[in-house]
C-alpha positions as CSV (number, residue, x, y, z in Angstrom):
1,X,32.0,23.3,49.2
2,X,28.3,24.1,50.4
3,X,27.9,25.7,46.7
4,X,28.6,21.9,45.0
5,X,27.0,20.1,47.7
6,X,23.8,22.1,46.9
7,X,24.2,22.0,42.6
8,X,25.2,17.8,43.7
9,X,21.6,17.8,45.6
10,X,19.7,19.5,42.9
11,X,20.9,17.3,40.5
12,X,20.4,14.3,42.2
13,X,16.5,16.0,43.0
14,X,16.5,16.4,38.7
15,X,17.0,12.9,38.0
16,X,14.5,11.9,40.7
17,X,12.3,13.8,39.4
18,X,13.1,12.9,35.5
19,X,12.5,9.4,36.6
20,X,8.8,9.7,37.1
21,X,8.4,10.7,33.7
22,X,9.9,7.8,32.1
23,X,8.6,3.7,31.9
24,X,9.7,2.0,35.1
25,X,8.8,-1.9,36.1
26,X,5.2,-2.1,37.6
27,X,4.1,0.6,35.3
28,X,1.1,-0.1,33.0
29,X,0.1,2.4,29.9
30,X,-3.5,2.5,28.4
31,X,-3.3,4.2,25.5
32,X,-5.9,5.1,22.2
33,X,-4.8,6.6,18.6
34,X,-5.0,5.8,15.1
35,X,-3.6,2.9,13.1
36,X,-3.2,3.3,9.6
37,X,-2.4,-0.6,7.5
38,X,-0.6,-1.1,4.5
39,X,-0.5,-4.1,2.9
40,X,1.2,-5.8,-0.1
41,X,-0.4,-8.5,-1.6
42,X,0.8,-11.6,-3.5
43,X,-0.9,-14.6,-5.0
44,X,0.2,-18.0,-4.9
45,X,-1.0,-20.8,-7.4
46,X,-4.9,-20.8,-7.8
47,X,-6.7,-23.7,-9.1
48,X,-10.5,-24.0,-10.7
49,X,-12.5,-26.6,-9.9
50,X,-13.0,-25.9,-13.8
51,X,-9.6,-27.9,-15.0
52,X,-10.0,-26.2,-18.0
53,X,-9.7,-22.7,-16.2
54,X,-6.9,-23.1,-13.8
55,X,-4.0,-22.3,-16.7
56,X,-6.4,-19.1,-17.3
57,X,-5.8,-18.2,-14.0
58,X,-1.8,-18.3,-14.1
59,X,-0.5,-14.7,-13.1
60,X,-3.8,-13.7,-11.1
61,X,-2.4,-10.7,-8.9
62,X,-4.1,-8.4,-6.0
63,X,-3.7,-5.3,-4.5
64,X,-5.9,-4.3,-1.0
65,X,-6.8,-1.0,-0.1
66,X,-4.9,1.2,2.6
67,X,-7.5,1.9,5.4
68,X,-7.1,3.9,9.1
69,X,-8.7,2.4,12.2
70,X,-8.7,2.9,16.0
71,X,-6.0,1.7,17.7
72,X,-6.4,0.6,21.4
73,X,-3.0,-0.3,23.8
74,X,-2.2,-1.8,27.1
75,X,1.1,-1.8,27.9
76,X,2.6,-3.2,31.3
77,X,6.2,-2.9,32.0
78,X,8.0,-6.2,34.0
79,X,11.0,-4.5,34.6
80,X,12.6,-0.9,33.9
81,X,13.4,-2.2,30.0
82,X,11.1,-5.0,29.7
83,X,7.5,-4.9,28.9
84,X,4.8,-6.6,27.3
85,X,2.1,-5.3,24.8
86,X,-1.6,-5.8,24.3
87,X,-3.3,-4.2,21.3
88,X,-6.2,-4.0,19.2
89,X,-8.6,-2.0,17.2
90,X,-11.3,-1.3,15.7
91,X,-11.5,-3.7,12.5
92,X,-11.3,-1.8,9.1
93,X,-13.0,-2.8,6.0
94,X,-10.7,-3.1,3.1
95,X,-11.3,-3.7,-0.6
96,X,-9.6,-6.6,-2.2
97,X,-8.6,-6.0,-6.0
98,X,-8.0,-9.0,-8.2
99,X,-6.1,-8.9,-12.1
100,X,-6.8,-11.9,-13.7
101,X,-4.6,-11.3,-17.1
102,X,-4.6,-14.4,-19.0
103,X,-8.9,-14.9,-18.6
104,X,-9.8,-12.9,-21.8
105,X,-8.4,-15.9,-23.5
106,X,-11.6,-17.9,-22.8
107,X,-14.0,-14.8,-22.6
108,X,-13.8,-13.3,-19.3
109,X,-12.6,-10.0,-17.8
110,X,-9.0,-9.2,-16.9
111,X,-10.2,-6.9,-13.8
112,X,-12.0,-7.6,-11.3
113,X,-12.2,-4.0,-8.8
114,X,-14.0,-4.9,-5.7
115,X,-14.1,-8.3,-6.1
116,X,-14.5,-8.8,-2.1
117,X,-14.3,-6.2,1.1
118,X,-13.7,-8.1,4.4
119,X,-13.1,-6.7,8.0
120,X,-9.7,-7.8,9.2
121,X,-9.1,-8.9,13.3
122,X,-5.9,-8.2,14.5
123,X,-5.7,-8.5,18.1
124,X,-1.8,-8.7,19.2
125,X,0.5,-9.9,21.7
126,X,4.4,-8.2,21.7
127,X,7.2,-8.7,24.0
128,X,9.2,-5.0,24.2
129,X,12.8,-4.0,25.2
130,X,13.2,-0.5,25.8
131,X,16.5,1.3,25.2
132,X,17.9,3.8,27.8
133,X,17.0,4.2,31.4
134,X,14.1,4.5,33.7
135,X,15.2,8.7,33.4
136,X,14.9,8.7,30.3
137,X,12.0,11.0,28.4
138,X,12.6,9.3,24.9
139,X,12.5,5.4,25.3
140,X,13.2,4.1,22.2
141,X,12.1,0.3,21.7
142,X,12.3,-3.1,19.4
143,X,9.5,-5.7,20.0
144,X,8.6,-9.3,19.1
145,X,5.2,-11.0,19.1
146,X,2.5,-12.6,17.5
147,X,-1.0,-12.1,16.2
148,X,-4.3,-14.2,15.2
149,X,-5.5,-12.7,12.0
150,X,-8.7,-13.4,11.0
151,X,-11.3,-12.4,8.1
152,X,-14.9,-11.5,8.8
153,X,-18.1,-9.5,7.0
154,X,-16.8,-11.3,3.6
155,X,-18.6,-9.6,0.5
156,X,-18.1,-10.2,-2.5
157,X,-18.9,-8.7,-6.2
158,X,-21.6,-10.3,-8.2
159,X,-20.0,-9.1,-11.2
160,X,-17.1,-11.5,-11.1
161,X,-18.2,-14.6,-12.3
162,X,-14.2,-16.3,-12.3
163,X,-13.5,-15.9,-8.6
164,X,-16.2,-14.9,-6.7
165,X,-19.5,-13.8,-7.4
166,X,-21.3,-16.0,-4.8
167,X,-19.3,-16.6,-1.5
168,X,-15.6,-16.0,-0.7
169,X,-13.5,-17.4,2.4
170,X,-10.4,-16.6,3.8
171,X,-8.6,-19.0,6.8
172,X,-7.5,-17.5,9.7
173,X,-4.3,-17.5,10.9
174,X,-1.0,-17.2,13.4
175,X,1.4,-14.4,12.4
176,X,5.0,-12.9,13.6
177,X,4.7,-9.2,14.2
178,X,8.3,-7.5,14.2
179,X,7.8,-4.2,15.9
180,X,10.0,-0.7,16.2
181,X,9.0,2.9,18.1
182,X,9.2,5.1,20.9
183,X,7.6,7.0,23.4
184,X,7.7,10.3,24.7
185,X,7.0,11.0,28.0
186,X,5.0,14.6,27.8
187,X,5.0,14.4,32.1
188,X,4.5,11.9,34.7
189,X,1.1,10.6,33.4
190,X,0.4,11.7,29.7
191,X,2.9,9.8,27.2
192,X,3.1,9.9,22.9
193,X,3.4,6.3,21.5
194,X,4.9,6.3,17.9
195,X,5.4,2.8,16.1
196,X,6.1,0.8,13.0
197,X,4.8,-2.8,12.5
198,X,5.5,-5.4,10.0
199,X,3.5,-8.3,10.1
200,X,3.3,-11.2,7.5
201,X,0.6,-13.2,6.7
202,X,-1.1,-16.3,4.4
203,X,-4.5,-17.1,4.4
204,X,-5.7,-19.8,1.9
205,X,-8.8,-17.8,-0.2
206,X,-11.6,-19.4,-1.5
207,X,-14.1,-18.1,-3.8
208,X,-16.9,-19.7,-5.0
209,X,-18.4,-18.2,-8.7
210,X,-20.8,-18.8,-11.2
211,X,-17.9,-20.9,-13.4
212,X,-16.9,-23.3,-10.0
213,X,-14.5,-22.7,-7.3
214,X,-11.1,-21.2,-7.1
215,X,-8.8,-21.6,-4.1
216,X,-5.1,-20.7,-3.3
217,X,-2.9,-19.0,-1.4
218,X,-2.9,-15.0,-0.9
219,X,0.3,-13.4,1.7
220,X,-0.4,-10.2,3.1
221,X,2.8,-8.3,3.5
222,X,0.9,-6.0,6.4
223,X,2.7,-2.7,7.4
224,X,1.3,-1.2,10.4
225,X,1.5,2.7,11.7
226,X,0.1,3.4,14.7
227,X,0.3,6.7,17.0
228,X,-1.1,6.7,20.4
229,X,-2.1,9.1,23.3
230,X,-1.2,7.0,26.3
231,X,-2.2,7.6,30.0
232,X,0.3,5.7,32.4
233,X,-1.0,4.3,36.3
């Protein structure tokens, strides 16, 4: 009987102990890594102030360069599964790549590499349920939010007369981020912070060229990775 009642008391001391490992309300995590964004772009219907462009213009596509930034966290838990996220990082330049096939029609190029680089702000918000318990040194998670995207450092290409050339303008906006991860808890302070983000977004573009200007609408189908060294107080 003493030999159980000690295995019951070192157990019970184990899962104490686990417990300061794992994500437990009042906790908050500061945490720094790298973010590396993906993004898929689309084009909507663009219009010339040229009418005699626009139909030229019919089938314009884009593509944006992957980049890696720093990624800063601070994450706050509410309750032993329920925090709440703060992140941002250090904006990366991307390049924006525009395909223009139908303007050789009325003598102008088809591609247009670099036609802008821009610095994108993504400063987010996300609300995040975390599976398992308080004991737990894997928390697995699912998370909701939002974030303000917004465009900055706009340059664009003198070589592209269609659409840009002089000035180019994209509109900020509100966007859903749908967020999936985990942490590992390495010991009571030091945790690993692995996630996925998917985060959609339109901005209307406008670029002002040589021949007039040419606005519509660009979505940015915006994959986020991000891994994070995280110190918890």
């Amino acid at each position: 009987m003493k030999t159980i009642s000690k295995i019951a008391l070192a157990c019970a001391a184990l899962a104490a102990a686990s417990g300061a490992f794992a994500q437990k309300a009042g906790d908050n995590i500061i945490s720094a890594g790298v973010a590396t964004i993906s993004t898929d772009a689309s084009v909507g219907t663009l219009t010339h102030s040229n009418p005699g462009i626009t139909p030229a213009l019919i089938g314009t596509s884009a593509t944006i360069s992957e980049e890696s930034t720093l990624s800063l966290g601070w994450l706050h838990m509410f309750t032993d599964n329920v925090g709440a996220e703060f992140t941002i990082g250090v904006p990366p330049t991307v390049t924006q790549n525009l395909t223009t096939p139908n303007t050789p029609s009325i003598g102008l190029p088809a591609s247009h590499q670099g036609a802008a680089t821009l610095a994108i702000w993504t400063p987010t918000a996300v609300g995040k349920f975390f599976f398992g318990t308080a004991n737990d040194k894997f928390r697995p998670y699912i998370g909701f939010g939002a974030s303000r995207v917004s465009f900055h450092n706009i340059k664009t290409s003198a070589g592209v007369a269609t659409l840009a050339g002089t000035s180019a303008d994209l509109s900020s906006s509100w966007a859903p981020v749908y967020n999936a991860g985990m942490i590992y808890n390495i010991d009571e302070k030091w945790v690993i912070n692995g996630s996925v983000a998917y985060i959609p977004v339109t901005t209307t573009a406008t670029f002002v060229g040589s021949t007039g200007t040419t606005i519509g609408d660009i979505k940015l189908n915006t994959t986020d990775y991000v891994i994070r060294l995280g110190y918890k107080f």
